[in-house]
Structure formats: C-alpha cells, structure tokens
N, C-alpha and C positions, 0 to 999 in steps of 0.2 A: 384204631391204632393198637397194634400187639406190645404188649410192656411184660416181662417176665423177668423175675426176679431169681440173681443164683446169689452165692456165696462166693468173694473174689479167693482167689488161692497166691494172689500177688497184689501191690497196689496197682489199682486201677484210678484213673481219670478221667473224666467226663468226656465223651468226645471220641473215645479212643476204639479202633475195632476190636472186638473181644469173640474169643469161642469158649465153647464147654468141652473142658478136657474128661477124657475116661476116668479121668476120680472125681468128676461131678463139677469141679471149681469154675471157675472164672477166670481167664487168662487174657494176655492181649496177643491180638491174630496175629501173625507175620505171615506173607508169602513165602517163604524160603521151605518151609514142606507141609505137605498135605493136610499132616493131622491137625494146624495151626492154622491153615487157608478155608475150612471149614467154619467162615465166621457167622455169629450168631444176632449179629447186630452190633449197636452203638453204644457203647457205656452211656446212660443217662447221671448216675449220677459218681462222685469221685470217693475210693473208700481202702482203707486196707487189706490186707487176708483176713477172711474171717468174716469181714463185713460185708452184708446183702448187698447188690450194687439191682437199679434195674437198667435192663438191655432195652435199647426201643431196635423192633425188627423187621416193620415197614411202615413207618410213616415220618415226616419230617422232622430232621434233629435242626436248632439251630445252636450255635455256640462256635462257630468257625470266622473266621475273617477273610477276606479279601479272596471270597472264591469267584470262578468267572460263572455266572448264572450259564444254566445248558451244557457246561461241562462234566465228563464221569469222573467218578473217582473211582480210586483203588486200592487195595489193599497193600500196601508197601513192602518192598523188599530187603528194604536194606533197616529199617524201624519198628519196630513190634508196636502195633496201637496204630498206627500213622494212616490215614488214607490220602491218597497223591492223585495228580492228574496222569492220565495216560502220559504224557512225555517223561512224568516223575518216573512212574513204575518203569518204561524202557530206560531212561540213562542207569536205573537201580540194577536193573538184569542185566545191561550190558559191563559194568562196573564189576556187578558180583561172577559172571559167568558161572555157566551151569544150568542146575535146572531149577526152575518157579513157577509159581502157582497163581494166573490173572486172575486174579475173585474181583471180580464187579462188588463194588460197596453200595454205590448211589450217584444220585445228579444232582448236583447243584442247581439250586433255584432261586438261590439269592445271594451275595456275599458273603452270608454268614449262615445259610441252612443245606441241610442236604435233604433229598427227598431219599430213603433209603430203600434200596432196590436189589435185596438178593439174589446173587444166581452161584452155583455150580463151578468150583477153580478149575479152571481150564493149565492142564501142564505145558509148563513155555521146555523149551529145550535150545541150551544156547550151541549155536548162534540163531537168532530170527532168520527163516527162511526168506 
C-alpha cells in the first residue's frame, strides 16, 4: 500500500478524492478542470489546512456505504472530494455542459471499500458523442 503524507491547504475529509496543487498543498479533486482532475488518491484521514492528512494511492480505502461491489468510481463533476458511479459522473457532465475531465478513482469491492485504481483524466467535451 502507497500512504504519502501532504499538508491540506483546505479542510479535507476522509474519504474524499484529493490532488497536490503547485503550492504543494492538499486539495479536494474535482473533474471540472485539469489541474484539479490530476488526483492523487483518497484522503485517509480528516484535517484542516495546515494539518498533515495521509492519501492512500493504491490500495483498498474502506469508509463508504452502500456501493455496488465491481462498480467504478469517479471523480465527480459537479462536487469537489466526491467520487460517483459512471451514471453519477454522466448526469454531472450533462447537467454542467462543457468540458470535463473522466479520472477513474477505483472499483468498488465491497459496499463500503474501494479498491483504488489510478489512471490519467481523460477530456470529456460536451455533448458525448
């Protein structure tokens, strides 16, 4: 398991997708543009600015509810921190119109874990082809 430890730069909550911004901090991810869709894993634990938070950035987070086990998750559009199911992340893009950023977060392996699987934001451009 990778656990790497930043400095939040906002409060963070356990659970929530986070990246490192260019002034080093701790943010929570959003789809809505690039530099923010660059996530860095799962906030493991919950903290202020200021306070060390650690990220888990591939291996199993649990602390969620009622997921469907073999489901992805995603990085949310319309909620900074939020990871959603595929159908979440499209009603989000088609709601917000424009452009967004798919970042695969993880799969679901049990109702309350994720197993956490980073890849690369893929730019959405609305409408879906």
């Amino acid at each position: 398991m990778a656990v790497a430890a930043f400095a939040a730069g906002e409060l963070i909550t356990a659970g929530e997708a986070v990246y490192v911004s260019e002034d080093g901090f701790l943010y929570k991810a959003s789809a809505a543009d690039i530099a923010s869709a660059q996530t860095a894993g799962i906030a493991i634990d919950t903290g202020n600015a200021g306070t060390l938070i650690r990220v888990n950035a591939d291996a199993i987070y649990y602390g969620y509810t009622n997921l469907t086990p073999g489901e992805g998750h995603y990085l949310s559009v319309a909620t900074s921190g939020l990871i959603v199911a595929y159908s979440g992340w499209q009603e989000e893009f088609n709601t917000n119109a424009g452009t967004a950023y798919l970042q695969f977060v993880g799969r679901a392996i049990s109702s309350s874990g994720v197993e956490v699987e980073l890849s690369p934001p893929v730019q959405m451009n609305y409408p879906l082809p």
